[in-house]
Every structure is written in C-alpha cells, then in structure tokens.
N, C-alpha and C positions, 0 to 999 in steps of 0.2 A: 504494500500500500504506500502510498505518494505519503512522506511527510508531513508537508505540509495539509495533508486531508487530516493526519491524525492530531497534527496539533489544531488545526481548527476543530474538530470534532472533541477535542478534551474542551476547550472554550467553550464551547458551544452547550457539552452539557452541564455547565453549572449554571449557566441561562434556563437550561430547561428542568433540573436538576436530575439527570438519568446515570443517576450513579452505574448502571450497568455498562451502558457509554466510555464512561469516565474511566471506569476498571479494564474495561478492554485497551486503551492507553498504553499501560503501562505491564512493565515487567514485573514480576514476581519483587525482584531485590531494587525496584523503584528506590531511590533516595530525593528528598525533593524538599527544597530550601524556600521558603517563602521571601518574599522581600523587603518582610519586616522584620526578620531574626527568626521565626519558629521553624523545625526541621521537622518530617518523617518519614523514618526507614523502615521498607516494605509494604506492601500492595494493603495490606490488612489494617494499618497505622493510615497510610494517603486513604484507604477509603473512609475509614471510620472519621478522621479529621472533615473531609467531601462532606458525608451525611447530616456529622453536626454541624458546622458552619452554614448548612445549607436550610436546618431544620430552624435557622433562627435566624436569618439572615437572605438578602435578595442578590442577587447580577441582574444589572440591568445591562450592561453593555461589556462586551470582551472582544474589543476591534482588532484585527490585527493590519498593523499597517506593511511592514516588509518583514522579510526573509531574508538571511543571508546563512549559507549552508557549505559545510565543510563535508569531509568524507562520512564520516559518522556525527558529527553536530550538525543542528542549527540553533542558529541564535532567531531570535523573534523580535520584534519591536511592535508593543501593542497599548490601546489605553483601556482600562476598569474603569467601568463603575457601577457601585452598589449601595443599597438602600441597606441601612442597621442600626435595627430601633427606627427613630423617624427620621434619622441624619445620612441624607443620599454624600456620597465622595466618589471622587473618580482621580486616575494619576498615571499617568502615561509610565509605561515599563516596557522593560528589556526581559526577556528569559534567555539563558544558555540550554540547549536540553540535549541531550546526549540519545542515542540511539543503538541496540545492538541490531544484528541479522536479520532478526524479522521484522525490524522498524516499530518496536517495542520501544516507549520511551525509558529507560535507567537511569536516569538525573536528569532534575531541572534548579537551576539558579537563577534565581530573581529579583530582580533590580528596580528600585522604582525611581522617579521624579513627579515631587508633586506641581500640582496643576492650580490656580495659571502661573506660567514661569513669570517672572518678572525681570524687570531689566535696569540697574539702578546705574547706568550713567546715560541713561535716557532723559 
C-alpha cells in the first residue's frame, strides 16, 4: 500500500474515530512520540491511548499539506485541530514516521508549531 494512503488513513480515523482503521496503521512494536512529550510502545499502548483521547475529546481537522519521503521514512507536514472540553486549538506539525516491509508504520515523531505564527520585526 502507497504510504502516503496509510498515513492519510491513520488521520483520517481519528476524524472518524475507527480505531480499527487506526490499528491497521501500524506495527505490532509501533513506538510513537507525541508532540507534546507523551510516548507509546506497542500497538496495545497506541491503541488504548486512540480510544481514550478519542472517548473525551474531538479532531476536527488532520490536513496534510506535503510529503517528503526517504527509503523507508516519510516525514509529513500537516495542521490539527481539535475541540477539548469547549476549547477548539489547532497547530501546524511535522511527523517523522518510519516504515518497515509491509508499509506498517514502526515510529512516529512529532513536532508541533503553534498557530498563528507571529512575526515580531514586523
């Protein structure tokens, strides 16, 4: 499967929240860094983190703007955003995500900048 179909389709289901989707993603020994500091290792840990984040919490939007891809990485550049509690936020990020054989993702690193940039010698 095309890459980038699978990392669009891991976005996509936390819009829809199909954690079955989501699980299919990834590898068994997943490692998977958020981009605010929290980590988890393997499929059982990344899902159980999916279902609750999901059971209390919305995605309203997981845009991906480009793609740039190595032998077995692609990096992503994409913007969030999500509604938690009544306070919607959104902030443009980078992911690293690592791929083996079957196009199983096995790490992801992720990087955020929040939103709107500002420019202070403007």
């Amino acid at each position: 499967m095309n890459r980038e179909v699978v990392i669009r389709n891991c976005f996509k289901s936390w819009i829809t929240k199909d954690s079955d989707s989501f699980r299919n993603s990834f590898a068994n020994d997943i490692n998977y860094i958020e981009s605010w500091g929290p980590a988890y290792r393997g499929i059982e840990h990344v899902v159980a983190w999916f279902e609750t984040w999901n059971s209390e919490n919305v995605v309203l939007k997981w845009d991906v703007k480009e793609f740039f891809h190595t032998e077995d990485v692609c990096i992503c550049e994409w913007y969030f955003e999500c509604e938690c509690g009544s306070n919607v936020d959104g902030f443009n990020g980078v992911s690293i995500i690592g791929f083996n054989d079957e196009d199983k993702i096995t790490f992801v690193r992720e990087f955020q900048s929040k939103t709107p940039n500002i420019y202070p010698f403007e």
